[in-house]
C-alpha positions as CSV (number, residue, x, y, z in Angstrom):
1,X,75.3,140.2,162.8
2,X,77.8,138.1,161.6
3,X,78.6,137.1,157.8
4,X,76.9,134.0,157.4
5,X,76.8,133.6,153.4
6,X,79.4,131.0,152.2
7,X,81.9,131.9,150.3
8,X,81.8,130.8,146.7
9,X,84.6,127.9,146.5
10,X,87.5,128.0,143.8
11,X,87.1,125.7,141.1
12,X,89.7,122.8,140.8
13,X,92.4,122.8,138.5
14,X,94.0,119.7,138.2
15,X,97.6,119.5,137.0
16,X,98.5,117.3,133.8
17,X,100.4,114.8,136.1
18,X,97.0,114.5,137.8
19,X,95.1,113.8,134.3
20,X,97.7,111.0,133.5
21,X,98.1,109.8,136.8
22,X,94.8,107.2,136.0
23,X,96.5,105.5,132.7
24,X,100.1,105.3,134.6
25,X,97.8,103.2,137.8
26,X,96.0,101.8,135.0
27,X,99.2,100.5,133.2
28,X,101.1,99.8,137.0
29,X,98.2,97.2,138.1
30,X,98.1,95.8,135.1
31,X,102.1,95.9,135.1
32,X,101.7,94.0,138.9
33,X,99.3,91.8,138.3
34,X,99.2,88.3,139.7
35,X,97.0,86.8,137.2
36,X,98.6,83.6,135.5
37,X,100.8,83.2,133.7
38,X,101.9,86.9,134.1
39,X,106.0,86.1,135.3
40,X,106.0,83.8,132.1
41,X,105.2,86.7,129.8
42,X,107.9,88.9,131.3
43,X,110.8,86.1,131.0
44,X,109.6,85.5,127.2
45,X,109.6,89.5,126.7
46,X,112.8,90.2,128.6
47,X,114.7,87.0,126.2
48,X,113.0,87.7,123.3
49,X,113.6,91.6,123.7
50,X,117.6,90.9,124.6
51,X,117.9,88.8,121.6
52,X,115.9,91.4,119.4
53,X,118.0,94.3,120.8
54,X,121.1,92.3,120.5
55,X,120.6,90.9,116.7
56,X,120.1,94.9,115.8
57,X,122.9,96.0,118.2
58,X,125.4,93.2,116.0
59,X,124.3,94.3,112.7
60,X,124.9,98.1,113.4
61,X,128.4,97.3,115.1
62,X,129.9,95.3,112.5
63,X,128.7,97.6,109.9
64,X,129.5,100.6,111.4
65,X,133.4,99.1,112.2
66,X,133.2,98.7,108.5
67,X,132.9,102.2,107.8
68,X,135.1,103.5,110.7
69,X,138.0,101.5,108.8
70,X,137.6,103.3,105.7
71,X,139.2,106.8,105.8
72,X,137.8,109.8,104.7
73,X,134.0,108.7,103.6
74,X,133.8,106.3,106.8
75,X,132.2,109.1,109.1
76,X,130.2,110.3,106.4
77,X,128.8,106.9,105.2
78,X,128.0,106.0,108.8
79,X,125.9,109.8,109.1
80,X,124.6,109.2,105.4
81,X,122.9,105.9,107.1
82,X,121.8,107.3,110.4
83,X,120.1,110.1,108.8
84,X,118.3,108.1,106.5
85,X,117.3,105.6,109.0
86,X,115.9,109.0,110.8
87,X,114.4,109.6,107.8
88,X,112.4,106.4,108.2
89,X,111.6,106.9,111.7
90,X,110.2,110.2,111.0
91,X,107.8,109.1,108.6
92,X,106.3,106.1,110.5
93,X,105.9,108.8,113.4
94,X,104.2,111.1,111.4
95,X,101.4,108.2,110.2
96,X,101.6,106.5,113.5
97,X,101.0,109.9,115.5
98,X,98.3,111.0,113.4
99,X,95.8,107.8,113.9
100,X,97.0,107.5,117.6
101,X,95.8,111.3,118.0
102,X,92.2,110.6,116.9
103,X,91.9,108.6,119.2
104,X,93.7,110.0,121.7
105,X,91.8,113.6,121.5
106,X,88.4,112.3,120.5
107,X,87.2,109.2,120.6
108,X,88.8,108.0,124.0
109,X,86.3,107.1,126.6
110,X,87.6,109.3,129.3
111,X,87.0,112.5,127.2
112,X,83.1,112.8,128.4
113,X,84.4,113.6,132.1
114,X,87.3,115.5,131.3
115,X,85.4,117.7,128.6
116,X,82.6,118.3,131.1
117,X,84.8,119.3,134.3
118,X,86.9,122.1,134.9
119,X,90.0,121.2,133.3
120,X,92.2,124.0,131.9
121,X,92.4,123.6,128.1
122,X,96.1,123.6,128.5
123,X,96.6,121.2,130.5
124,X,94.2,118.6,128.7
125,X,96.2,119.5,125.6
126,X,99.5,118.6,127.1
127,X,98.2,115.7,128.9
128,X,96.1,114.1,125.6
129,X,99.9,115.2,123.9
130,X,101.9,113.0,126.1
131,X,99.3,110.7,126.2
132,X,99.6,110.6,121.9
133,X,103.2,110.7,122.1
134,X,103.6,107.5,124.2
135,X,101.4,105.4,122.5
136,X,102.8,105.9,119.2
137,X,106.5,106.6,119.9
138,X,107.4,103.5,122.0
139,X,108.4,101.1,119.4
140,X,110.5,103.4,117.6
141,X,112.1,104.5,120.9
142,X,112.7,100.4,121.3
143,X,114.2,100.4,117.7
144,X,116.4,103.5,118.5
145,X,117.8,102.3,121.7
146,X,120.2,99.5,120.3
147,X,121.1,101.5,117.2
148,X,122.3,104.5,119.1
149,X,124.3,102.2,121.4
150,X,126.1,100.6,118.3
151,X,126.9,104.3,117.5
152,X,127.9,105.3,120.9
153,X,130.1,102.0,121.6
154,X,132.3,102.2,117.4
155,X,133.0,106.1,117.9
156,X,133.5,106.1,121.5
157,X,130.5,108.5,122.2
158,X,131.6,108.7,125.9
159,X,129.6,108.6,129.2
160,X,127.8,111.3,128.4
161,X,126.7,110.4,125.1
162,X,123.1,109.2,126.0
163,X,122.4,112.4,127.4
164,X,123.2,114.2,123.5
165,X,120.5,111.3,122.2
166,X,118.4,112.4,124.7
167,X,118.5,116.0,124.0
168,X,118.8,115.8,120.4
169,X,116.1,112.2,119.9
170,X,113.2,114.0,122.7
171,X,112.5,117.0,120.4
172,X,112.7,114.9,117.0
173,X,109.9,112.9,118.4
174,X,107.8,115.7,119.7
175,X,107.7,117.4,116.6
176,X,105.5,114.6,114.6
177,X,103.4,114.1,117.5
178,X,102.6,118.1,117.8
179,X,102.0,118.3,113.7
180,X,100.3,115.0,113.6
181,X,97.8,115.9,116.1
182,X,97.5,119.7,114.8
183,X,96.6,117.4,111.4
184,X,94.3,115.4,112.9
185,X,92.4,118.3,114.7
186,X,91.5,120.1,111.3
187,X,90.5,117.0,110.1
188,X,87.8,116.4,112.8
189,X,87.0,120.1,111.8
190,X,86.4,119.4,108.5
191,X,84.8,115.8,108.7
192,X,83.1,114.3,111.7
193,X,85.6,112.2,114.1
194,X,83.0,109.4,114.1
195,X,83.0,109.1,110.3
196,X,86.2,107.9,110.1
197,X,86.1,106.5,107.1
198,X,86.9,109.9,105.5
199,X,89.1,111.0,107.7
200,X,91.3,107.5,107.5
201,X,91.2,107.6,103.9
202,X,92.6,111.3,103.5
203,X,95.0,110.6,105.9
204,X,96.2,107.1,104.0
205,X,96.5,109.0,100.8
206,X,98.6,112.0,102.0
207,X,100.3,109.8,103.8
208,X,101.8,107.3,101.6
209,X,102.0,110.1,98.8
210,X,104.4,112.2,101.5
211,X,106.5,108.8,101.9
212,X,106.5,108.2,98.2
213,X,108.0,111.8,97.8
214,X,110.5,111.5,100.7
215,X,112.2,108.6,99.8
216,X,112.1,109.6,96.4
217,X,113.9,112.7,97.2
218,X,116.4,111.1,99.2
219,X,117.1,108.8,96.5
220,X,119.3,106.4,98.5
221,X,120.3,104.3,95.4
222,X,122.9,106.7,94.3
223,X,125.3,105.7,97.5
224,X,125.4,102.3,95.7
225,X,126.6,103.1,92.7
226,X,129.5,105.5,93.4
227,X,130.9,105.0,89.9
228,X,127.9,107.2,88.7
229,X,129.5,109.9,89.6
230,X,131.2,112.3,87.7
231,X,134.5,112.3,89.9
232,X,135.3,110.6,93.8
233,X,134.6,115.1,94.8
234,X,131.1,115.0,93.6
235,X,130.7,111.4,95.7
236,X,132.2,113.0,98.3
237,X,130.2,116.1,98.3
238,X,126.8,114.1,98.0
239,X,128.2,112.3,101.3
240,X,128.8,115.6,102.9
241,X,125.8,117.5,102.2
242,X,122.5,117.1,103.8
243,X,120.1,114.8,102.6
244,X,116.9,116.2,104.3
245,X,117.9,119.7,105.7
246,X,114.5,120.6,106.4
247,X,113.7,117.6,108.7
248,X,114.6,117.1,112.6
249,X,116.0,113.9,110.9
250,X,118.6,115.5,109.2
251,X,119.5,117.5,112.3
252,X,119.5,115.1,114.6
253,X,122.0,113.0,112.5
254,X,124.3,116.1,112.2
255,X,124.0,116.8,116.5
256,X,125.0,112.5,117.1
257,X,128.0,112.6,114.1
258,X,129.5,116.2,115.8
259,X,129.6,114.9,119.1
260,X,130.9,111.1,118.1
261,X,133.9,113.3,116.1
262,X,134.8,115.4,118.5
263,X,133.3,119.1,116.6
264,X,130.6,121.2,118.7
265,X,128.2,122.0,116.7
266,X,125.0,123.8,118.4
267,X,123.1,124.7,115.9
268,X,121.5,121.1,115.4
269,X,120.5,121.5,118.6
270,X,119.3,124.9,119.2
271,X,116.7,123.9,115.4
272,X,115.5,121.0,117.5
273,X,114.2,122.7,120.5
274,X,113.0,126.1,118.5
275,X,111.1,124.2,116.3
276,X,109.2,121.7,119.1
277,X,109.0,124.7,120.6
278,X,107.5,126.6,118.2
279,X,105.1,123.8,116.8
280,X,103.9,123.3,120.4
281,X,102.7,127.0,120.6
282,X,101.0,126.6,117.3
283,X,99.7,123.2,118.4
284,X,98.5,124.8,121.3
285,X,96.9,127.7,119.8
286,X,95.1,125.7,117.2
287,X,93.5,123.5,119.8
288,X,92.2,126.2,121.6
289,X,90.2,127.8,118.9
290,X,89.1,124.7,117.1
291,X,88.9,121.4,119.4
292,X,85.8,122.2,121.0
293,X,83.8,122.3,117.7
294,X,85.8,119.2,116.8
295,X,84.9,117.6,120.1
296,X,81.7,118.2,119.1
297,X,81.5,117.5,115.5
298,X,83.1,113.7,117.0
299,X,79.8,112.8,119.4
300,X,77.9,112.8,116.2
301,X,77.0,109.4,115.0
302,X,78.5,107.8,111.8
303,X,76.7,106.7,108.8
304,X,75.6,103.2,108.4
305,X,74.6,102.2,105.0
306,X,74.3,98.2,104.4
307,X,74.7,96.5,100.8
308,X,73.2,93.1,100.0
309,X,73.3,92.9,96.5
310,X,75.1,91.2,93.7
311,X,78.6,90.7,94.9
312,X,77.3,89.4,98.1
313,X,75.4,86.2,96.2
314,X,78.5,86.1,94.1
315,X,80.0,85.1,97.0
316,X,77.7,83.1,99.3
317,X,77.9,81.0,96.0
318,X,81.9,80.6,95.6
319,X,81.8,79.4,98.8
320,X,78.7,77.3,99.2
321,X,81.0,74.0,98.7
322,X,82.3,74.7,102.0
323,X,79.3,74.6,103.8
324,X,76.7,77.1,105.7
325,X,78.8,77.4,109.2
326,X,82.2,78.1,107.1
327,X,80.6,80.0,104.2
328,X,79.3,82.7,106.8
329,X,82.1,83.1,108.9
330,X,84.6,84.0,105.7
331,X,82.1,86.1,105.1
332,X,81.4,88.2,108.3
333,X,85.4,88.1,108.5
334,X,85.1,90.1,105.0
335,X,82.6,92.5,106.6
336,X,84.0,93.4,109.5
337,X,86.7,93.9,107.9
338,X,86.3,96.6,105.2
339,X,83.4,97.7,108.3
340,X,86.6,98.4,110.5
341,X,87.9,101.8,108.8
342,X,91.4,101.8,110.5
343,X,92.0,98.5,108.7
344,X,91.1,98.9,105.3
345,X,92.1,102.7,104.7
346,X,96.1,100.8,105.2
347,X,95.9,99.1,102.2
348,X,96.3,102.8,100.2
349,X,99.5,102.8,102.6
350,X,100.4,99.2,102.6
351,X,99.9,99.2,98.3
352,X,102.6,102.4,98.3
353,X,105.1,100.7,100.8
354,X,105.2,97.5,98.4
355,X,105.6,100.0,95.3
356,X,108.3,101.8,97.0
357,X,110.2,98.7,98.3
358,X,109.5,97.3,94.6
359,X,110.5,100.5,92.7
360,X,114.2,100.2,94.9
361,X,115.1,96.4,94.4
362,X,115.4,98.0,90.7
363,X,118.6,100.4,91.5
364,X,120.3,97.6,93.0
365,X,123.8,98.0,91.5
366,X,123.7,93.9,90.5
367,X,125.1,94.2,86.9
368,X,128.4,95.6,85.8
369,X,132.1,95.0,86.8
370,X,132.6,93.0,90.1
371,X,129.0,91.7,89.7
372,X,129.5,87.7,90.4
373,X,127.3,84.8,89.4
374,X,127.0,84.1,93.0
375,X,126.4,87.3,94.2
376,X,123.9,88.2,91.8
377,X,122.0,84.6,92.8
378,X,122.5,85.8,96.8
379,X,121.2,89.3,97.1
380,X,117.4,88.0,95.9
381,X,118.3,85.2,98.5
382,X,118.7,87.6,101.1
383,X,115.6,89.5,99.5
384,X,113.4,86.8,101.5
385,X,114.2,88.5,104.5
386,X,113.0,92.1,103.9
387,X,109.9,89.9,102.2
388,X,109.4,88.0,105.4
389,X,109.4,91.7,107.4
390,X,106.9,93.3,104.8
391,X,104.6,90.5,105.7
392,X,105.2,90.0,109.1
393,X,104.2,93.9,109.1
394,X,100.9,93.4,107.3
395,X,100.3,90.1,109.4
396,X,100.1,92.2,112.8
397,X,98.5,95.0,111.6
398,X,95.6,92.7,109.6
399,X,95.8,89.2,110.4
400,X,96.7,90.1,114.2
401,X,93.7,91.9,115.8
402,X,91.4,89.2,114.0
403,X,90.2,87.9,117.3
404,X,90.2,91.3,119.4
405,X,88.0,93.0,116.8
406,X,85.7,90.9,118.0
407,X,85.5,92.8,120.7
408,X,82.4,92.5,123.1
409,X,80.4,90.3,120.8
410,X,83.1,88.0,120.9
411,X,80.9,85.6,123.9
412,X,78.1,85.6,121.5
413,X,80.5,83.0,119.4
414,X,81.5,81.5,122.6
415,X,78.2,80.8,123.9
416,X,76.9,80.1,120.2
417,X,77.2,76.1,119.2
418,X,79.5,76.8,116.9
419,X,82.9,75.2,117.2
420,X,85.9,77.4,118.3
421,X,87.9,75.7,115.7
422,X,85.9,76.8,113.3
423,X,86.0,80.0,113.9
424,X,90.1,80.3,114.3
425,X,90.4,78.5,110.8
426,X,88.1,80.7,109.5
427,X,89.9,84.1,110.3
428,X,93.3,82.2,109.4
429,X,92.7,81.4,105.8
430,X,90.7,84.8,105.4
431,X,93.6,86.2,106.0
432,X,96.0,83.8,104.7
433,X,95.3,84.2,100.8
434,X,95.6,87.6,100.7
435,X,98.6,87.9,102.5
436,X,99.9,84.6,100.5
437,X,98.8,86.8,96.7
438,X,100.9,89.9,98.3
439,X,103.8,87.4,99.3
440,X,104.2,85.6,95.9
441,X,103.4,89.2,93.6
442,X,106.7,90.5,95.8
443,X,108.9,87.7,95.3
444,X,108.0,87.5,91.4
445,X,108.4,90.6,90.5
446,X,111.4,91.2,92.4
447,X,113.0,87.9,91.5
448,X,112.3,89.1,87.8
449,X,113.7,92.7,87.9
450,X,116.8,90.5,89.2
451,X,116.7,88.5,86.3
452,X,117.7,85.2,89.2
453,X,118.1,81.4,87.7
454,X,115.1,79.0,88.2
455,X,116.7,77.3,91.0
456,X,116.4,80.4,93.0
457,X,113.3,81.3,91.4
458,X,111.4,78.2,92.9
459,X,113.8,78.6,96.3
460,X,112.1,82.0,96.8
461,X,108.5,80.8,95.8
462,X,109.4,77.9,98.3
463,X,110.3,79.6,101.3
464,X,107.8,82.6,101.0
465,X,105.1,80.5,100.4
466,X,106.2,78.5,103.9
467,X,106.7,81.6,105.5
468,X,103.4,83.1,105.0
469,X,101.5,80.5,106.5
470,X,103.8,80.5,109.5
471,X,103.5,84.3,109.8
472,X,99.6,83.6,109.8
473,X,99.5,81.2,112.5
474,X,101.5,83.0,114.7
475,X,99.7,86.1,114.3
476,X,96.5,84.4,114.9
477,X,97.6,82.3,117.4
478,X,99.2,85.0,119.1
479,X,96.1,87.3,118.8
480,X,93.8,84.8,120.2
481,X,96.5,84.3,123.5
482,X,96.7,88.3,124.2
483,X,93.4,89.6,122.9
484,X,92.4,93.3,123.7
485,X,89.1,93.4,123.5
486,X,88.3,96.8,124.9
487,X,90.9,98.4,123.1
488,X,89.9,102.2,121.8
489,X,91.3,102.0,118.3
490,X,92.8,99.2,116.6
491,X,95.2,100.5,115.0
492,X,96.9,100.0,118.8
493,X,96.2,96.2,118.9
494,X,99.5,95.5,116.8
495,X,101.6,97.6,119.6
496,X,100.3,95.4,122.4
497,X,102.4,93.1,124.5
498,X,100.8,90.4,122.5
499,X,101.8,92.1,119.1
500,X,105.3,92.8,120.3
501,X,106.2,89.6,120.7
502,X,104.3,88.4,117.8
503,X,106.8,90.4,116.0
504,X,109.8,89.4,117.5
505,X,108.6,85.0,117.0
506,X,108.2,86.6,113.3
507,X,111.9,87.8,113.4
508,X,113.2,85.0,114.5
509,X,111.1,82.4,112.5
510,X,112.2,84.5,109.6
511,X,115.9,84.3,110.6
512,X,115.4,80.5,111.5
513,X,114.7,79.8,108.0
514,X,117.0,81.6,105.8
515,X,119.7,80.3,108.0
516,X,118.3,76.5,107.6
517,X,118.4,77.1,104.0
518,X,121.7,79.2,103.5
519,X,123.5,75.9,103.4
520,X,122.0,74.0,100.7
521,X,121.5,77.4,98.6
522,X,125.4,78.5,99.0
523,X,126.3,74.7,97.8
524,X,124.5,75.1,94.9
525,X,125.3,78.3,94.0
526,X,128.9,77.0,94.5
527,X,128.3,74.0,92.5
528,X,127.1,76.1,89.6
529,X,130.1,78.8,89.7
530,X,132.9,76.7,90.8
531,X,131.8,73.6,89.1
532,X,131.7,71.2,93.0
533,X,129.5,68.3,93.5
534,X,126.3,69.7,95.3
535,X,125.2,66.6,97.5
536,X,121.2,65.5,97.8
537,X,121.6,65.1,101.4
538,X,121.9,69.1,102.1
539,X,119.2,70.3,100.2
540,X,116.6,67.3,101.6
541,X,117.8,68.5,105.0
542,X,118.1,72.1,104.8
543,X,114.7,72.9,103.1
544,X,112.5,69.8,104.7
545,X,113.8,71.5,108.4
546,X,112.7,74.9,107.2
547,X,109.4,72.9,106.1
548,X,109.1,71.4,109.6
549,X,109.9,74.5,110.8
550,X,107.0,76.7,109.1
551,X,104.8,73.3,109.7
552,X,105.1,73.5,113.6
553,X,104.7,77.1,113.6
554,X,101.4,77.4,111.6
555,X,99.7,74.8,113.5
556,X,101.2,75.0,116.9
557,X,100.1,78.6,117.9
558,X,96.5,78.1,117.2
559,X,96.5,74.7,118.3
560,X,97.6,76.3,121.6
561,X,94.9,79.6,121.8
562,X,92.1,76.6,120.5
563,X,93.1,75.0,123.8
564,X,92.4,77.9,125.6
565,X,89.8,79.1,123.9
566,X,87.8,75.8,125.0
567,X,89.1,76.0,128.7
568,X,87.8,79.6,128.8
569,X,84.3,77.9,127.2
């Protein structure tokens, strides 16, 4: 008689493209969409993108001409700053990579099929690798892009010069995602995934204590004040040396500077690859003996403990002049804000980034020969503009997602008689003050380590208090336009389209402003070192515009996303 018994069928094994290939059709359609207003978003992307890449692109060049003029220490200044620009890129992969990856590997909702079918535990760890890499790595690969060109275009890198950033900048950036992911996996081990609360508060602490130490040991100061040196050799020799030699940073920066001067020097590039190399196979290893029982230590539900006691009436009455319907929403914004772990765990971060930028504008070299009373009244000037990007930073990653956070509940307040206004007004100003006490404790402190006259004094306070509330409209105005309401982990909300070009508006409102007031500023300064008239007329128009300015862009954005808000009602 004939066989009849089936044959037992082979299992599937489906490749890693195959485990990807639903978030690439996922991004695609949403890429292709014909929904409204969708061609409008890409011009105002593709402009503001051009003009963002181009204002980096012109900085670099002229900077980097700069140095190619000066012999000798020229190419080594110009390495000295690509390396510690690396340095910076490194560590915001390193943070970035390690809260994309607890996501990425545990809490993302496509995890229940792919953990319960046959998937080869290789291939999910590649694919849940790439996946990580991409979602953290894309704005520094944006940032990179137009600084590599100005390299590439003042040394004459050559045709074949983006395929050495290529080589050398693919292996710098897998190496944080493999460690931060190999981090964030004995983590889960050690504290349950859905407790995040621990795991995001270990991580902010290490974190900003391993930038703290970094820049620290870099100590970027000394290049300012060459005349600390014992002799022009020892400057020379500091130039020379590595700063970083352990970091991919330091060898990317060595691979770029020996092609752009003409040496071959393979060794940058062969300590690249070994060590993504190397990581990956200890990456890999590690998740194969310990993310299951991470997988499931994260299905385990979190701890929910609620407080109602004497700081909460301390509150209800500060704010009972303000009325029941205001009064509540300030403070639900407060609680689902400290509720929301991957928010309030960056303040550790955040506090150690303002310390750090703080601890710097002290070593500027702004006393001493050469030192002019209009130099040293300009630098803290320009200081508004590395303030205006601290809180532009803070202002997407708090003040941003306001409205997404919301996240399913959000039609509850829709359908709720509660006005809309209300609401947007609410998360503005509960985000606002903060920001506003972090904006004016920068300025003062730096404006006081500089030791700058009154007039700039109350310039500064002027413009960073204006600046503030424009940076808070925008962000919630923008946030309200391009919500994400299913997002997985918002920590991603700031890298959205919406937060993308929230940040380049920010850049260019910034710019806008210290460019209306450089005028009036720079005739005052010359009236007090030179001893010209400084007309009336300048400063009324210079500082009123960068008023109106600040004015149109507070009010404008959520005046715009309230409009929609009560179309979509």
């Amino acid at each position: 008689m004939p066989d009849t018994a089936e044959k037992p069928k082979s299992l599937p094994d489906p490749s890693t493209a195959h485990l990807l290939s639903p978030k690439w059709l996922t991004a695609r359609a949403r890429a292709g969409s014909g929904e409204r207003g969708h061609g409008l978003r890409l011009v105002f992307l593709s402009v503001f993108g051009f003009g963002f890449w181009s204002f980096i692109f012109v900085m670099l060049y002229r900077l980097l001409r700069y140095f190619r003029g000066v012999q000798e220490i020229g190419p080594l200044l110009a390495g000295k700053l690509l390396g510690l620009i690396l340095v910076g890129f490194f560590s915001i992969l390193m943070l970035s990579n390690i809260i994309t990856a607890l996501s990425s590997f545990f809490l993302a909702r496509d995890l229940d099929l792919l953990a319960s079918s046959p998937v080869d535990w290789l291939k999910l760890y590649m694919a849940k690798l790439i996946e990580t890499l991409i979602h953290s790595s894309w704005m520094v690969v944006l940032m990179a892009i137009p600084m590599f060109a100005a390299y590439g275009v003042v040394y004459s890198g050559g045709p074949l010069f983006p395929l050495i950033v290529l080589a050398t900048f693919l292996p710098f950036l897998m190496v944080p995602t493999i460690l931060g992911s190999a981090f964030t996996l004995l983590l889960v081990n050690i504290f349950p995934a859905r407790r995040t609360r621990d795991i995001l508060s270990v991580i902010a602490v290490l974190s900003a204590g391993g930038i703290v130490v970094m820049f620290r040991l870099v100590r970027p100061e000394r290049f300012a004040r060459p005349e600390g040196f014992r002799s022009l050799v020892d400057f020379i020799t500091i130039l020379r040396g590595p700063t970083s030699p352990l970091l991919p940073s330091e060898w990317v920066e060595r691979a770029v500077m020996s092609w752009l001067n003409v040496k071959t020097d393979l060794l940058p590039y062969y300590l690249l690859w070994s060590t993504a190399a190397a990581a990956f196979v200890l990456g890999a290893l590690l998740h194969r003996a310990l993310y299951a029982k991470g997988f499931s230590k994260a299905q385990e539900s979190g701890q929910r403990v609620v407080h109602s006691g004497r700081l909460t009436s301390i509150s209800r009455t500060l704010l009972k002049p303000f009325g029941i319907v205001r009064r509540e929403l300030v403070m639900k914004e407060v609680r689902l804000f400290f509720r929301d772990t991957t928010q309030w765990s960056q303040l550790i971060l955040l506090a150690v980034l303002v310390m750090v930028y703080v601890f710097n504008i002290k070593f500027l070299p702004l006393r001493g020969t050469g030192m002019t009373f209009f130099l040293v009244n300009a630098v803290p000037f320009l200081n508004l503009v590395l303030a205006g990007f601290v809180l532009a930073s803070v202002a997407a990653r708090f003040i941003f997602p306001g409205v997404s956070l919301e996240g399913r509940t959000f039609w509850l307040l829709r359908s709720s008689p509660m006005s809309m206004k209300e609401l947007l007004w609410s998360k503005f100003w509960v985000g606002t003050l903060p920001l506003l006490v972090l904006a004016l404790s920068i300025v003062g402190v730096t404006d006081y380590l500089l030791q700058v006259s009154e007039f700039m004094m109350a310039v500064s306070i002027f413009s960073i208090t204006l600046m503030t509330l424009a940076l808070a409209g925008l962000a919630i105005g923008f946030g309200t336009l391009f919500p994400q309401f299913e997002t997985e982990n918002a920590a991603q909300i700031p890298t959205s389209f919406g937060g993308l070009i929230f940040m380049m508006t920010s850049i260019a409102l910034i710019g806008a402003v210290v460019v209306l007031e450089a005028k009036p500023v720079y005739a005052y300064l010359s009236a007090q070192a030179f001893g010209t008239p400084a007309t009336t007329g300048d400063m009324v128009i210079g500082f009123g515009s960068a008023g109106l300015l600040c004015a149109v862009a507070t009010l404008l954005p959520i005046s715009v996303a309230l409009r929609k808000l009560e179309r979509a009602a």
